[in-house]
N, C-alpha and C positions, 0 to 999 in steps of 0.2 A: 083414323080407322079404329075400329074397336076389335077388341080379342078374337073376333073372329077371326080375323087375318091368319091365326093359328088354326088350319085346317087339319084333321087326319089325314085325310086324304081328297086327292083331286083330280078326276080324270081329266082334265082341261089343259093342268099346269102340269108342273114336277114340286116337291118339296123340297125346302132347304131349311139348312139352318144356320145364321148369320156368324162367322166366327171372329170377325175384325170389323172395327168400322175406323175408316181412315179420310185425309181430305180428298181423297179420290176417290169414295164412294164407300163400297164396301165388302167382304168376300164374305161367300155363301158354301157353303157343304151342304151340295145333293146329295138328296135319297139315295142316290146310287155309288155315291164314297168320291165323286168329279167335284175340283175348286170351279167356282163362279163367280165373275166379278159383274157387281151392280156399279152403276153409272153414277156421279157426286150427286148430281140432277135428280135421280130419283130416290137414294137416299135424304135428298134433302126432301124433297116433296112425302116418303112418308118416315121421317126421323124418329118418330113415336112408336112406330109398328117395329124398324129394324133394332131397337135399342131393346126395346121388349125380349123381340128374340135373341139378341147377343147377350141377355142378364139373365134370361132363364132358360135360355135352348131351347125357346117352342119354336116346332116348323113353322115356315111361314109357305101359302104359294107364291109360285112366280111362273114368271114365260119366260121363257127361252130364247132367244136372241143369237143364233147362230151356235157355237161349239160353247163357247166361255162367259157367255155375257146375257146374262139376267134379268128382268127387272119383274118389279112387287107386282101379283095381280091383284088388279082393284075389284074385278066381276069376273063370274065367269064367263059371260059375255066377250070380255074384252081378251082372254084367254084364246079361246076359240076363234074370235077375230085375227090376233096376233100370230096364230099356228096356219091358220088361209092362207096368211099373208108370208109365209115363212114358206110355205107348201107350191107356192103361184111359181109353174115353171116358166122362166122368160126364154122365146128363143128370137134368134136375130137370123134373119135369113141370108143378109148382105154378109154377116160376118163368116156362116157356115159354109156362103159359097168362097168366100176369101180365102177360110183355112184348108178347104179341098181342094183350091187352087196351088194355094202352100206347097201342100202336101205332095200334089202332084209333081209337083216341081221338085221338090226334093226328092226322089224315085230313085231317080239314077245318082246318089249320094253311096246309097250303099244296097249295091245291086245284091240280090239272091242268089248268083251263079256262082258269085267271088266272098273271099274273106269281106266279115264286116272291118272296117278302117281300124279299129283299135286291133286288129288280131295282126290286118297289113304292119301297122307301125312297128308290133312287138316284133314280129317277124324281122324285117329290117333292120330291129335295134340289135336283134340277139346276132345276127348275119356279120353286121360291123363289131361286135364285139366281140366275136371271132378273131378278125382280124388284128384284135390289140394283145391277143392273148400270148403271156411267155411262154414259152416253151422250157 
């Protein structure tokens, strides 16, 4: 990749700046003051662009990969791709009705009319420990 990789700015991506690079890849400080760890796989794939940036502190783009994990954008294309596919909500219908079933079942665990079970417990713990008390 060539210097470009050093973006000001990128509405696609987020900005980082490479602060380590290790055999398991390498950590990134976002724009936003958050650590980000790149993958060994992509540090090795663009090793010339993350070394650039860890020798002179130029941003570099990247995509985002869940909360902590990063990697280099090639395009912006591939940016915009990668945030779809990060955006695509999955729902499971089979599981939704399992966990309403769950749930239903568990109702009468800790009914609304009575103590919730930790308050039962404490109650009964403090009741007995009445009865050990000296006088």
């Amino acid at each position: 990749m060539a210097d470009s990789d050093a973006a000001p700015s990128s509405p696609n991506g987020v900005l980082g700046v490479v602060i380590n690079l290790h055999a398991l890849g390498a950590t990134v400080r976002l724009d936003d003051g958050r650590l980000a760890s790149a993958n060994a796989a992509d540090v090795a794939r663009h090793r010339a662009a993350y070394g650039r940036s860890l020798e002179r502190r130029t941003p570099l783009t990247f995509v985002r990969h869940g909360v902590r994990a990063v990697t280099l954008c090639e395009s912006p294309d591939a940016a915009v791709a990668a945030q779809a596919a990060e955006r695509a909500v999955l729902t499971d219908e089979a599981f939704e009705l399992q966990l309403a079933a769950y749930l239903k079942e568990t109702e009468n665990w800790a009914p609304p009319d009575r103590p919730a079970p930790l308050e039962r417990h404490l109650f009964k713990k403090t009741q007995r420990a009445k009865a050990f008390k000296s006088d």
